[in-house]
KEMAR-995388 format. One record per residue (C-alpha): residue in three letters; x, y, z; residue number from 1. Coordinates in steps of 0.2 Angstrom, whole numbers, plus 5000, padded with zeros to 4 digits. Layout:
+------+------+------+------+-----+
! rest !   px !   py !   pz !  nr !
+------+------+------+------+-----+
!  Ala !    X !    Y !    Z ! NUM !
...
+------+------+------+------+-----+
REM end
This chain:
+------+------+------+------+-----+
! rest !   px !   py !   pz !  nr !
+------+------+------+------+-----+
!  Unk ! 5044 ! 4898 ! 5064 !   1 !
!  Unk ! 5024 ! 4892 ! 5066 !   2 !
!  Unk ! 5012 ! 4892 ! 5052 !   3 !
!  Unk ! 5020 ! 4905 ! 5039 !   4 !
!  Unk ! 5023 ! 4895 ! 5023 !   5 !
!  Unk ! 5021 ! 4904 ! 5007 !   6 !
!  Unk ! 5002 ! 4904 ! 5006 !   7 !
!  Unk ! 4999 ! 4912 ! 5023 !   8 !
!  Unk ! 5015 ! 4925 ! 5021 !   9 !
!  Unk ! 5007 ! 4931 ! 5005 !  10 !
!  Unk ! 4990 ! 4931 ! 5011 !  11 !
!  Unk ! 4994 ! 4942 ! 5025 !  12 !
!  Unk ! 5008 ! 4955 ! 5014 !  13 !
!  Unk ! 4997 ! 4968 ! 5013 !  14 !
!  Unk ! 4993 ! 4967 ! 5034 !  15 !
!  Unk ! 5012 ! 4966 ! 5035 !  16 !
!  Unk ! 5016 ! 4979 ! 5027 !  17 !
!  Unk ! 5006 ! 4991 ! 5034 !  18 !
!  Unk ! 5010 ! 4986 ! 5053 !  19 !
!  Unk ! 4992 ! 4977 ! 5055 !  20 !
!  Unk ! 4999 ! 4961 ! 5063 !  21 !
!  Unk ! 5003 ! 4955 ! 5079 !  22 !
!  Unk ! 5020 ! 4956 ! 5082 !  23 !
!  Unk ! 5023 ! 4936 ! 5086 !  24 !
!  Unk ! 5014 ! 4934 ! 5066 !  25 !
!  Unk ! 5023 ! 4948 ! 5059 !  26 !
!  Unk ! 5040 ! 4939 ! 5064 !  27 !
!  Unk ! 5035 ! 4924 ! 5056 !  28 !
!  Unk ! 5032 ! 4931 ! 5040 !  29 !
!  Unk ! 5047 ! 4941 ! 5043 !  30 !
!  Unk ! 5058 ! 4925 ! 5044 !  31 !
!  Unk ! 5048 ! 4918 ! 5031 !  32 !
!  Unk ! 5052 ! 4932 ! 5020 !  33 !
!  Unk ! 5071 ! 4930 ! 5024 !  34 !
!  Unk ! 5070 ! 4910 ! 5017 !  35 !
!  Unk ! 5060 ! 4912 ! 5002 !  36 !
!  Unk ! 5067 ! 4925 ! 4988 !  37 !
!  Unk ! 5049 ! 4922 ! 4979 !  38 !
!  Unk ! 5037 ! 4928 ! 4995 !  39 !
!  Unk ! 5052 ! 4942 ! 4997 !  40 !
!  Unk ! 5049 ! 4948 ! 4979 !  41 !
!  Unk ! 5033 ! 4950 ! 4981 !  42 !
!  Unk ! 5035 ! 4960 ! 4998 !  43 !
!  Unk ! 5046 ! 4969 ! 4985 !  44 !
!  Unk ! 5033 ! 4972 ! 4973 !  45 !
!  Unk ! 5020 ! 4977 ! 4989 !  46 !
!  Unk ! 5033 ! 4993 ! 4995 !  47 !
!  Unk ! 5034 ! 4999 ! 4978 !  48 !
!  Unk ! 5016 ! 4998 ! 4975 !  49 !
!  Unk ! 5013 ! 5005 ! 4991 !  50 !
!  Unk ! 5025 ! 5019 ! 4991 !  51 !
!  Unk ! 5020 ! 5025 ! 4974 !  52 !
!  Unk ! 5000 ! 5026 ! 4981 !  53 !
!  Unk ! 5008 ! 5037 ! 4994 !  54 !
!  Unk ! 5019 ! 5048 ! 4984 !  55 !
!  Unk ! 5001 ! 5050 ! 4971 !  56 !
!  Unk ! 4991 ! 5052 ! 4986 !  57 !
!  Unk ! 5001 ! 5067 ! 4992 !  58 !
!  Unk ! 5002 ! 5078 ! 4973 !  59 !
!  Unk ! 4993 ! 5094 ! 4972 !  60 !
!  Unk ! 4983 ! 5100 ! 4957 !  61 !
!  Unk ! 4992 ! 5113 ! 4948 !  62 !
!  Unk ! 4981 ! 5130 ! 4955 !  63 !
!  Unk ! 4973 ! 5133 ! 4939 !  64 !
!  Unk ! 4967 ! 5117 ! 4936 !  65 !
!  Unk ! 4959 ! 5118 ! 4955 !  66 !
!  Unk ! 4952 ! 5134 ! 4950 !  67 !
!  Unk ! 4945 ! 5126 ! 4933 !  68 !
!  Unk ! 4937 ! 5113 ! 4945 !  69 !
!  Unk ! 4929 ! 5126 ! 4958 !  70 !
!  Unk ! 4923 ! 5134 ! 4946 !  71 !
!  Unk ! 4914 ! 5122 ! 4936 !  72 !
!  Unk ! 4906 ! 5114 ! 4952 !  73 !
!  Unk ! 4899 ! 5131 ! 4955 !  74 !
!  Unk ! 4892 ! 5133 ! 4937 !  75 !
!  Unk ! 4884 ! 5115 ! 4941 !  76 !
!  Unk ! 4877 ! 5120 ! 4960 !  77 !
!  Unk ! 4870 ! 5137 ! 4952 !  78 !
!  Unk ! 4859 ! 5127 ! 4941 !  79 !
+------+------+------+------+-----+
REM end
């Protein structure tokens, strides 16, 4: 492994979990992450985070409460 101790593993999670690095720095951090159960937890901690974003990110406002909005925005623009 090169230069992947703790500090630069969790400085970069976020990069690394999104597939942002290159792949030579994403496999230090993965064997990084391999040795050190306090830099996997926070990986941990990052998927779950993450995960929960995208399952937010993809609700739907119930229709009426869509309809409530639209409606409202068009009081607003009407005056």
């Amino acid at each position: 492994m090169t230069d992947s101790g703790c500090e630069k593993a969790k400085a970069e999670l976020e990069e690394y979990l999104h597939h942002e690095l290159r792949s030579d720095e994403a496999a230090d951090i993965t064997e990084h992450l391999a040795n050190c159960p306090d830099c996997d937890g926070e990986r941990h901690v990052g998927v779950v985070l993450t995960q929960a974003v995208q399952r937010a990110c993809k609700e739907i406002a119930p229709e009426d409460l869509r309809d409530q909005v639209l409606a409202k925005l068009r009081l607003m623009q009407a005056h």
